[in-house]
PLY file of the C-alpha trace (Angstrom):
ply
format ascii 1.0
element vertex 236
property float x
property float y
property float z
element edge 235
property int vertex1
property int vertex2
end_header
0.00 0.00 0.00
2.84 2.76 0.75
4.65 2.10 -2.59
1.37 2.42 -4.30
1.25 5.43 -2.16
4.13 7.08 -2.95
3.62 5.81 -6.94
0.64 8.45 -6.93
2.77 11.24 -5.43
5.44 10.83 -8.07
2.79 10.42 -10.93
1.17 13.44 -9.52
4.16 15.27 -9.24
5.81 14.13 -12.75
2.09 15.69 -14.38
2.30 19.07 -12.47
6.06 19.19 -13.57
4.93 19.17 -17.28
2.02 21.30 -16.93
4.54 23.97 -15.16
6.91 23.74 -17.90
4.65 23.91 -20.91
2.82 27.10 -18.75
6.33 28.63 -18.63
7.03 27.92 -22.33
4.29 29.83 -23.48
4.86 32.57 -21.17
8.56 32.98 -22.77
7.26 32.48 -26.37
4.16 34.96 -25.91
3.90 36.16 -29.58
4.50 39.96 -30.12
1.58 42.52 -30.45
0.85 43.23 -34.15
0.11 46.57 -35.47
-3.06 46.18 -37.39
-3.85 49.20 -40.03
-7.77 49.84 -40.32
-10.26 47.69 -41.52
-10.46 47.28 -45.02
-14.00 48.79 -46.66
-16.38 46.15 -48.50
-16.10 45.74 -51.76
-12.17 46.32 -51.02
-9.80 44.14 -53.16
-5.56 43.38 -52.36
-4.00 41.51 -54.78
-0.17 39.73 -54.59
1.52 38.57 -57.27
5.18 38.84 -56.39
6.01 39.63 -60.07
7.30 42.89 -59.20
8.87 41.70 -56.34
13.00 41.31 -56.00
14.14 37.82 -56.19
15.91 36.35 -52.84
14.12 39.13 -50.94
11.23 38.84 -48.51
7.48 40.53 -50.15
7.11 44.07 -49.72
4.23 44.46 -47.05
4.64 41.25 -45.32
6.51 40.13 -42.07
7.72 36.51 -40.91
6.26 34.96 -37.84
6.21 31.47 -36.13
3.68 29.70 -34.30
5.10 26.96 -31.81
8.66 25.68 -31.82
12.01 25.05 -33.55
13.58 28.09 -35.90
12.04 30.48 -37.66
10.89 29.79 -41.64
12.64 31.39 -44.35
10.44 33.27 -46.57
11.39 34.75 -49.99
10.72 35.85 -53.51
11.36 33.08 -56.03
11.24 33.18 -60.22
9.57 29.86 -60.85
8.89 29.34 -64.98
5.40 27.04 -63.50
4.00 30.19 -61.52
0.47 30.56 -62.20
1.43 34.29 -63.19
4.43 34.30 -63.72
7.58 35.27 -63.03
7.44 35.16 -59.36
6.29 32.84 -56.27
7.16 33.67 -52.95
8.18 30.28 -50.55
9.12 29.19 -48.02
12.23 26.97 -47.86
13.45 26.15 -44.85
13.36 22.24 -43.47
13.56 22.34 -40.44
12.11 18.95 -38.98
10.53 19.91 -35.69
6.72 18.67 -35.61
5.12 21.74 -33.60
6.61 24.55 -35.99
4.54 26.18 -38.46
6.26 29.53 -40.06
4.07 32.21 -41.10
4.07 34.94 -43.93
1.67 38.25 -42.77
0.53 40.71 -44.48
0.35 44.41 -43.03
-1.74 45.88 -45.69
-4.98 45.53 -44.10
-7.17 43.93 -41.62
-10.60 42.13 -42.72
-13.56 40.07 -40.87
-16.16 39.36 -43.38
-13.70 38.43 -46.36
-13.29 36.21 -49.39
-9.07 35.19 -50.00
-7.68 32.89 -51.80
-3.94 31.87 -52.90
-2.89 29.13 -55.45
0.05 26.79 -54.17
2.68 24.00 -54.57
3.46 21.32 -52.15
7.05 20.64 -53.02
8.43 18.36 -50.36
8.88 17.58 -46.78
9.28 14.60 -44.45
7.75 15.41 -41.35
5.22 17.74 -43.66
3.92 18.70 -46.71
1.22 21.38 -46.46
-0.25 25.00 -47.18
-2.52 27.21 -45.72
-4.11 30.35 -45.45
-4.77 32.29 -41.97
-7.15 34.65 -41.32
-8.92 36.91 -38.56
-5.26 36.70 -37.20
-4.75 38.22 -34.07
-0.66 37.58 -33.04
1.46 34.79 -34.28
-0.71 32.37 -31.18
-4.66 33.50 -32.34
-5.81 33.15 -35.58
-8.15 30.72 -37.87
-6.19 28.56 -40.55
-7.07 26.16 -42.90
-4.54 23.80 -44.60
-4.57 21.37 -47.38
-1.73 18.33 -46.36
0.02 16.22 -49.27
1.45 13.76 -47.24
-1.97 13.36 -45.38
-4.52 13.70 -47.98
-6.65 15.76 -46.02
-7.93 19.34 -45.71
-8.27 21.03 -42.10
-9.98 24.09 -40.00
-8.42 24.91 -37.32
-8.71 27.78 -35.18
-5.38 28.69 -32.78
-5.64 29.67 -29.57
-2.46 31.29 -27.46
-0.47 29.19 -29.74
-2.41 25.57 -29.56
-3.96 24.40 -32.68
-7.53 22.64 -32.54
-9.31 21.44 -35.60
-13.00 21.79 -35.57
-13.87 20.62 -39.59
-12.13 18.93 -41.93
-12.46 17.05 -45.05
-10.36 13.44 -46.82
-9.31 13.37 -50.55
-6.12 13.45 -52.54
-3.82 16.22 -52.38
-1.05 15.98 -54.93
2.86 17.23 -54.79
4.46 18.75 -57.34
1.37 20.50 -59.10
-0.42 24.03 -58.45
-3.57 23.88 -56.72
-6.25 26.57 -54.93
-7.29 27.14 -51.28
-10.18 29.33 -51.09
-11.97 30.95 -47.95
-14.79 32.63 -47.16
-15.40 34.11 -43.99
-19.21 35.75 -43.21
-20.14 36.39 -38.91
-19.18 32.88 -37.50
-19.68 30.86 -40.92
-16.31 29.53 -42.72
-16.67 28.02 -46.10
-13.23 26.75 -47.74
-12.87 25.44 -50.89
-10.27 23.49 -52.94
-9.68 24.00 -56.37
-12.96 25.51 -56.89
-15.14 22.77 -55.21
-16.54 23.09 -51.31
-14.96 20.70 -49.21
-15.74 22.23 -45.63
-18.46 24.51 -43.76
-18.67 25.14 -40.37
-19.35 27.78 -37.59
-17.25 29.27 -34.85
-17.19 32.09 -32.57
-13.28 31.97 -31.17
-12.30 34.91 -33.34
-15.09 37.66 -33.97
-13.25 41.00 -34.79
-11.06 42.05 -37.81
-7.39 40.48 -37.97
-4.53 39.96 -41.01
-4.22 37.41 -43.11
-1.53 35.04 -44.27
0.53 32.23 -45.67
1.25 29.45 -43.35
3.46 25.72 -43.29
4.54 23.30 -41.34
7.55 22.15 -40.01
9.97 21.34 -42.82
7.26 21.81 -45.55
8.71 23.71 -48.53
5.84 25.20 -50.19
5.39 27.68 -53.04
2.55 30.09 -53.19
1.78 32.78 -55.86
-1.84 34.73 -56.56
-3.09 35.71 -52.80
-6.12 37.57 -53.36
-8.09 38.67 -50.37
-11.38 40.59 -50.96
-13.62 42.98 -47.74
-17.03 41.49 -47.88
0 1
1 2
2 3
3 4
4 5
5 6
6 7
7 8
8 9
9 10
10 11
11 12
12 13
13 14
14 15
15 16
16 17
17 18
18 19
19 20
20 21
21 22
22 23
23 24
24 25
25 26
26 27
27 28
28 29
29 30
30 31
31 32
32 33
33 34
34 35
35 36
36 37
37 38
38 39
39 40
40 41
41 42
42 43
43 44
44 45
45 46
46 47
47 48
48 49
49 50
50 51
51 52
52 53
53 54
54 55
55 56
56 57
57 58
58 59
59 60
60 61
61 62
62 63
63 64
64 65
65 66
66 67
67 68
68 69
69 70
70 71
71 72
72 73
73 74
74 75
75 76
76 77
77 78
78 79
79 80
80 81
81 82
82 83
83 84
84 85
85 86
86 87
87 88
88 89
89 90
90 91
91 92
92 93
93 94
94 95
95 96
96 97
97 98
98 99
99 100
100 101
101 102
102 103
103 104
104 105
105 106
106 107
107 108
108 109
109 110
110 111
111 112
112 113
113 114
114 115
115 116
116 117
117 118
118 119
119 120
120 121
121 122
122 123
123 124
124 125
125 126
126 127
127 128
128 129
129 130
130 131
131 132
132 133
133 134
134 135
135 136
136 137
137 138
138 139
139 140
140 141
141 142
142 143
143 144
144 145
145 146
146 147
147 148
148 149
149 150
150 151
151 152
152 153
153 154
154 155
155 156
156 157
157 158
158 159
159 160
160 161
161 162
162 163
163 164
164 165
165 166
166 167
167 168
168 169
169 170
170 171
171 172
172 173
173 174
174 175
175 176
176 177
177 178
178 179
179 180
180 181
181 182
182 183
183 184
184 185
185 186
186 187
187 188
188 189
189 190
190 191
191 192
192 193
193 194
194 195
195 196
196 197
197 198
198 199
199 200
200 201
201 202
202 203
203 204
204 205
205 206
206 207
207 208
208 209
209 210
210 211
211 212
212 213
213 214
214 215
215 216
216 217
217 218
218 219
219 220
220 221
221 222
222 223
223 224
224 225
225 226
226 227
227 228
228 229
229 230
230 231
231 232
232 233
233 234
234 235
């Protein structure tokens, strides 16, 4: 009876340990304030191409960011002769393996709630990962919806992030491909989210986790490198 005594204690003990530590890590990683410019006006309409954009350099207008762990992603302007309109992509390249790290792309032009945006990408490799998405009603690097399309998982996800811990709430199954250009599509009205994929509605729900205006976004994970070109976002 006292070592199944003293078994509790250390169990107990060992699960307030963790809890501590993961408190503490998210204290120390707290994602900086952004500096949101005004809501956009309905009917308003911000197009990227990255054709006019300097090769090697990061996108006029945009900032990098990281939700979770491991190093930071390493966004840039790329000339790819595939590009939907071409010259230019922008992608991110880096490979880092670690699971929990997803490296965002933000865009400081303009905040939105009630939007329509859309981006086409390419899945070019990864390990650990293979995916794209596109983040809205973002907050800080920790709050903000996303949905994601996943190569190596053939599946398309919602999820909305809260101080920096992902939770899906929709999702759909079927066949993403590498190596090819395909569409992710949102739209964004009150607490309804409709996303599409390549032009066909593969997801609708409802949430209330994030009701004001926020930036959008390009968003990976872990050592997905992923091209992106065409992100069109439009004030509803």
């Amino acid at each position: 009876m006292r070592k199944i005594i003293v078994s509790g204690f250390l169990l107990a003990f060992l699960i307030l340990s963790m809890f501590t530590i993961r408190n503490l890590f998210w204290k120390v990683s707290a994602a900086p304030p952004e500096n949101p410019p005004p809501p956009q006006a309905s009917g308003t309409t911000i197009s990227y191409g990255f054709d006019s954009e300097t090769p090697g350099a990061m996108p006029a207008k945009f900032h990098s960011a990281r939700t979770g762990q491991g190093s930071e992603g390493k966004w840039a302007v790329m000339a790819d002769p595939t590009a939907p309109s071409k010259p230019n992509v922008v992608a991110q390249t880096s490979t880092d393996k670690t699971d929990y790290r997803f490296p965002l792309l933000i865009c400081d032009e303009g905040t939105f709630r009630d939007l329509e945006l859309s981006v086409k990408f390419k899945a070019l490799a990864g390990e650990v990962d293979r995916a794209a998405g596109l983040v809205f009603r973002l907050q800080d690097a920790n709050n903000y919806y996303i949905v994601r399309a996943n190569a190596l998982e053939d599946n398309y996800r919602l999820y909305h992030v809260i101080k920096g811990s992902r939770r899906q709430f929709a999702g759909a199954n079927f066949k993403v491909t590498s190596g090819e250009w395909h569409e992710l599509k949102v739209e964004c009205i009150g607490n309804k989210i409709i996303c599409y994929y390549d032009g066909q509605k593969k997801i609708e729900a409802t949430d209330d986790t994030f009701k004001d205006t926020g930036k959008i976004g390009l968003w990976t994970k872990a050592d997905s490198v992923t091209y992106f070109d065409d992100l069109v976002v439009k004030a509803r």
